[in-house]
C-alpha positions in Angstrom: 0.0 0.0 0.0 1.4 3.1 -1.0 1.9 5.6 2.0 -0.4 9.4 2.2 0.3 12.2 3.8 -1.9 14.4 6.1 -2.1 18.0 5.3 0.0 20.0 7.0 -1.1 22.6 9.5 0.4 25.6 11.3 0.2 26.6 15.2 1.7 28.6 17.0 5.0 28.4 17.9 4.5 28.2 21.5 2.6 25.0 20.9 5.3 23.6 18.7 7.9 24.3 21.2 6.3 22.6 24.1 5.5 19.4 22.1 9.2 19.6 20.8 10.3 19.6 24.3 7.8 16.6 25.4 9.2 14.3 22.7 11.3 11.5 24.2 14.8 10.7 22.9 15.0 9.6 19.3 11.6 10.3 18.9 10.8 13.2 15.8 7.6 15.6 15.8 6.7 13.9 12.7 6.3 10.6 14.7 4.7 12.5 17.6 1.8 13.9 15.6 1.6 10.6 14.3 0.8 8.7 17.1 -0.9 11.3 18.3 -3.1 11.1 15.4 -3.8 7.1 16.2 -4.8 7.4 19.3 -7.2 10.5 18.7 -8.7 8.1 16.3 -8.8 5.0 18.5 -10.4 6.8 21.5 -13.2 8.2 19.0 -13.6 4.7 17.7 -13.7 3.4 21.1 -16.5 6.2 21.9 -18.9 4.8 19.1 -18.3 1.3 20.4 -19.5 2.6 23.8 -22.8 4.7 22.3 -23.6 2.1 20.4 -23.9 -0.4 22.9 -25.8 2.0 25.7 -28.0 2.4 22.6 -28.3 -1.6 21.8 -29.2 -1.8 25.7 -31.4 1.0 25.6 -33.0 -1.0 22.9 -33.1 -4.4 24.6 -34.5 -2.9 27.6 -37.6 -1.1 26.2 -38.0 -4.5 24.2 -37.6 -6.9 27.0 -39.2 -4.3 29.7 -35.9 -5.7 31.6 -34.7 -2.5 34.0 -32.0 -2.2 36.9 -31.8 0.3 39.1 -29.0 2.4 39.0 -28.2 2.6 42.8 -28.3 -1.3 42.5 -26.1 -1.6 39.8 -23.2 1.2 41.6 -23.2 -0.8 45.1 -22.9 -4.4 42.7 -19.4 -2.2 41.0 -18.8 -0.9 44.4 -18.7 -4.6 45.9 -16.6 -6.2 42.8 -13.9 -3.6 43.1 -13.9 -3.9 46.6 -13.5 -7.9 46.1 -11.0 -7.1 43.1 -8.6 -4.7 45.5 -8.4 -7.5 48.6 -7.6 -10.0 46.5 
């Protein structure tokens, strides 16, 4: 696959200083903004994976007239990280 290139974009100096001084040793801006980039794009993608399912829930609850109450549901988490941090 032949590689592309994302258009190029100007900021202000300040900003390109301070991520210039956050890059770690051998690493360039051009791989910074980069991964940058990949992440931005996983955590939306990982965003949509999470509205979807509270709306495929939302769905199966009106359908199956299935509810849980919330205050239920936080002392159940409350109790399994509880459990989780003993053991």
């Amino acid at each position: 696959m032949k590689t592309a290139t994302i258009p190029s974009f100007r900021v202000d100096p300040e900003l390109r200083q301070t991520a210039e001084n956050m890059l770690h040793k051998g690493e360039t801006l051009s791989g910074f903004v980069e991964q940058s980039l990949r992440a931005n794009i996983k955590r939306r993608q990982l965003h949509d994976e999470f509205i979807a399912r509270g709306l495929a829930s939302r769905d199966e609850a009106l359908k199956s007239g299935k509810y849980f109450d919330a205050d239920n549901v936080l002392c159940d988490l409350k109790d399994m990280l509880s459990d989780a941090v003993v053991k």
